[in-house]
C-alpha positions as CSV (number, residue, x, y, z in Angstrom):
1,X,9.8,-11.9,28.2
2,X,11.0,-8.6,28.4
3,X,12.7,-5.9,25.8
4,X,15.4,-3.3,26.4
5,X,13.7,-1.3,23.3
6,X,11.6,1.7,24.9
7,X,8.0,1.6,24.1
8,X,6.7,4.8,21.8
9,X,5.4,7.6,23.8
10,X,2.0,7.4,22.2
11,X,1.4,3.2,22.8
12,X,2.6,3.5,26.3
13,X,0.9,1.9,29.2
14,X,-1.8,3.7,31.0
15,X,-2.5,2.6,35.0
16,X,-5.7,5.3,34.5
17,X,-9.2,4.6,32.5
18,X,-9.5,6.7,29.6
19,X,-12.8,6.9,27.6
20,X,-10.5,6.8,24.6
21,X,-8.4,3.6,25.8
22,X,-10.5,1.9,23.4
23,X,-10.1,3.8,20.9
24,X,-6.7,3.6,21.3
25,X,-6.2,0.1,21.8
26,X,-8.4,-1.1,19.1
27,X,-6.2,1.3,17.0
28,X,-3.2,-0.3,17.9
29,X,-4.7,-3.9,17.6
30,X,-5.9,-3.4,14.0
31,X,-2.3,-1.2,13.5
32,X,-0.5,-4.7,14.6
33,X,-3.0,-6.8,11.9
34,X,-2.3,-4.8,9.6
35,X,1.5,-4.4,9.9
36,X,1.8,-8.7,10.2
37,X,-0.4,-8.8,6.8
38,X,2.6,-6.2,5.6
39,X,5.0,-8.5,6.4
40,X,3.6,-11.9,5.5
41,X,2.9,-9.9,1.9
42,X,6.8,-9.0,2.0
43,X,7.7,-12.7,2.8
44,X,5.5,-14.4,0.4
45,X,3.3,-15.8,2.7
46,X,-0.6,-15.8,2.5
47,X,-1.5,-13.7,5.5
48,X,-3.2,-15.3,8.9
49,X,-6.1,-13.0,8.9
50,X,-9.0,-15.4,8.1
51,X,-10.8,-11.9,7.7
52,X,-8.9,-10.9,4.7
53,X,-10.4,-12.3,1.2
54,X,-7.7,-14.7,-0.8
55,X,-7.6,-15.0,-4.8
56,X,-11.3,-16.8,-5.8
57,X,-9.6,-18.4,-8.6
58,X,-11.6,-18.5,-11.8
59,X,-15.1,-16.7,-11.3
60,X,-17.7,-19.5,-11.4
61,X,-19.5,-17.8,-14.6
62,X,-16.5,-16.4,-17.2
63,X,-19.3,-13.5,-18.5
64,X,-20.1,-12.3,-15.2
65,X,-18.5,-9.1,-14.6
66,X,-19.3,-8.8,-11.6
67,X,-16.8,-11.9,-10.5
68,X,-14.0,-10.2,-8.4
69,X,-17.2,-8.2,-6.3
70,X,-19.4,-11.2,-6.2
71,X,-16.5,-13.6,-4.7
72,X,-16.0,-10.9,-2.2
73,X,-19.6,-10.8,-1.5
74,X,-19.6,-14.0,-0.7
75,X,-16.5,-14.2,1.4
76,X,-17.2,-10.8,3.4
77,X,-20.8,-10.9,4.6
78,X,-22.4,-7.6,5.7
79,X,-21.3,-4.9,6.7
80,X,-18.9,-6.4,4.0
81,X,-15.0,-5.0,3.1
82,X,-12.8,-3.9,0.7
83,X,-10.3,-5.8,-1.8
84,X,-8.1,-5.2,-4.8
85,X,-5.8,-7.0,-6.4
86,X,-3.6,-7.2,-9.3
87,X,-1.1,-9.8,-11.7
88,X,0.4,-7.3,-13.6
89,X,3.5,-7.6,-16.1
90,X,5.0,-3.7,-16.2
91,X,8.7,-3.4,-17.9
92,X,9.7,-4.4,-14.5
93,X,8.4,-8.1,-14.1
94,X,5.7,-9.9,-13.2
95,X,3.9,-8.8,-9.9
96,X,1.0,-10.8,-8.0
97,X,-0.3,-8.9,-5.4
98,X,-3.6,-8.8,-3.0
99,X,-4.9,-6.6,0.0
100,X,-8.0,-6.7,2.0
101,X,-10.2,-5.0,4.7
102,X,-13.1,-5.8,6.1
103,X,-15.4,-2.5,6.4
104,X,-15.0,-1.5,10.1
105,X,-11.6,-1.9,10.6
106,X,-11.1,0.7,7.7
107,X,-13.9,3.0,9.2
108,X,-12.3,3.2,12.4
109,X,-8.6,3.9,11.4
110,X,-7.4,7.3,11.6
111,X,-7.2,7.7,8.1
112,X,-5.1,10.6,9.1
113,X,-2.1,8.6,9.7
114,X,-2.4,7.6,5.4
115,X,-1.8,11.3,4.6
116,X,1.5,11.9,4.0
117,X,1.6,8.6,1.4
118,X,-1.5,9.8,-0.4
119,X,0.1,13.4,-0.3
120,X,3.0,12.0,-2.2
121,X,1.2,11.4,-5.0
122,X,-0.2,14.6,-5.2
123,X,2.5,16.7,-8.2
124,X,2.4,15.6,-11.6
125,X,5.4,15.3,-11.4
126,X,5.9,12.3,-9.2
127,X,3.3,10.3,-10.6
128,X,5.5,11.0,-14.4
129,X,8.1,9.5,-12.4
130,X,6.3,6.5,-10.6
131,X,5.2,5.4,-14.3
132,X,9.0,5.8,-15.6
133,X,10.2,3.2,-13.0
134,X,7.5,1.0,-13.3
135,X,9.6,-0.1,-16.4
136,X,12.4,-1.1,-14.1
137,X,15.1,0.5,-12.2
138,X,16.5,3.7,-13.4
139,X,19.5,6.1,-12.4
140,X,18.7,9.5,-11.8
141,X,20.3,11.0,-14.7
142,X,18.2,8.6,-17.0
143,X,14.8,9.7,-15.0
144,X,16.0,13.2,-15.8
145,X,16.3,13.1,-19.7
146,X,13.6,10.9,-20.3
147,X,11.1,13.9,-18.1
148,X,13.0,16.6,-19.6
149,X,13.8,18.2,-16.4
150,X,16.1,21.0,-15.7
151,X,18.0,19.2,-13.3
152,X,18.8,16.1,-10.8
153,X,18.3,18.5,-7.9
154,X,14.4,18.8,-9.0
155,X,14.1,14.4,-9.5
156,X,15.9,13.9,-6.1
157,X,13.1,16.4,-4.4
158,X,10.4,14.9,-5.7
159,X,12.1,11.3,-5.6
160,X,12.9,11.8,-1.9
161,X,9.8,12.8,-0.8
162,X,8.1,9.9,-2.9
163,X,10.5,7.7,-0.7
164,X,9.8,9.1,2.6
165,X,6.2,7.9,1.7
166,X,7.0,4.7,0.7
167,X,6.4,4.9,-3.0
168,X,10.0,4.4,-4.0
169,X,13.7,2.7,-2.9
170,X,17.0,3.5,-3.7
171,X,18.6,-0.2,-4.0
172,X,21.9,1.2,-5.3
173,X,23.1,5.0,-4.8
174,X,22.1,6.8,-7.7
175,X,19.1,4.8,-9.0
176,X,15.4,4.1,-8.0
177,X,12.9,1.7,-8.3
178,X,9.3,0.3,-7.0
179,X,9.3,-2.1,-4.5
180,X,7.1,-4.7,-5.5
181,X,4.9,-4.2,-3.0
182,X,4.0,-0.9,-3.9
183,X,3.1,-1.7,-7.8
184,X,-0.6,-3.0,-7.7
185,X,-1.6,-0.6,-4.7
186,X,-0.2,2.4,-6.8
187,X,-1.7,0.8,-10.2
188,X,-5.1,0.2,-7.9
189,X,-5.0,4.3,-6.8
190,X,-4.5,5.4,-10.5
191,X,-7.2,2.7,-11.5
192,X,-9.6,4.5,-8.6
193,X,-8.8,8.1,-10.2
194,X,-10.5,6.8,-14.0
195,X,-14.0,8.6,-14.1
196,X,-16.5,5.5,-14.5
């Protein structure tokens, strides 16, 4: 079966060997993995990947604390992967959420391509206004008094850019919120940043 859509410059077809073609490919295979997981997390569905750890349930010993790293341990052998997940209940609802790699796929990615969304959260200023709308929706003029800013001009930069990255949507003109999808990975992130 065939498409009309043209295919993007950098995953077109090559008729030449290329020492990087593997690169290249097994980019684009693990690219399309991870994009179905996306999209089976969007939809609700447990995701096909046998490779990606699911919810142990309750931990076989309640003191371990170890529970959530032994469970992976014994789902992911060696060279292992990562996980985190969250059922969290900010002023927004109740979100369930999970995401998992195995170790190589994440050590070959171009961890490049993850720049601009990590960049995002890089102004205090965004992250003041990430934990705002993890209350719920707000308009723009709300965000605004609530931060004390000096204008909607300076929220819409920093909201724009946070939207361009992912972080944030704009269901109705005027107001933002999180997507769902975004609240235990950004939760996980500021979790990551605590000194342990």
């Amino acid at each position: 079966m065939s498409s009309n859509r043209p295919v993007p410059q950098h995953a077109a077809p090559s008729t030449t060997a290329d020492p990087t073609d593997g690169d290249r490919i097994a980019r684009l295979e693990q690219r399309i993995v991870d994009l179905g997981a996306r999209l089976d997390a969007l939809e609700g569905r447990p995701a096909p990947d046998p490779t990606t750890p699911t919810a142990s349930g309750t931990a076989t010993d309640d003191d371990d604390p170890f529970w959530a790293l032994n469970s992976l341990k014994s789902r992911m052998p060696e060279p292992g992967g990562v996980v985190f997940a969250g059922s969290v209940d900010p002023g927004m609802g109740h979100v369930e959420y999970q995401w998992g790699r195995p170790t190589d796929p994440l050590l070959r990615a171009d961890w490049a391509e993850r720049a601009e969304r990590v960049a995002a959260l890089g102004h205090p200023l965004r992250l003041s206004l990430l934990q705002r709308l993890l209350d719920g929706e707000r308009p723009v003029a709300q965000l605004v008094d609530e931060l004390d800013l000096a204008s909607t001009g300076v929220a819409y930069h920093h909201l724009n850019a946070l939207q361009g990255a992912g972080w944030v949507t704009s269901p109705t003109r005027g107001t933002w919120s999180i997507p769902p999808t975004r609240v235990v990975p950004l939760l996980a992130i500021i979790t990551a940043l605590e000194e342990a």
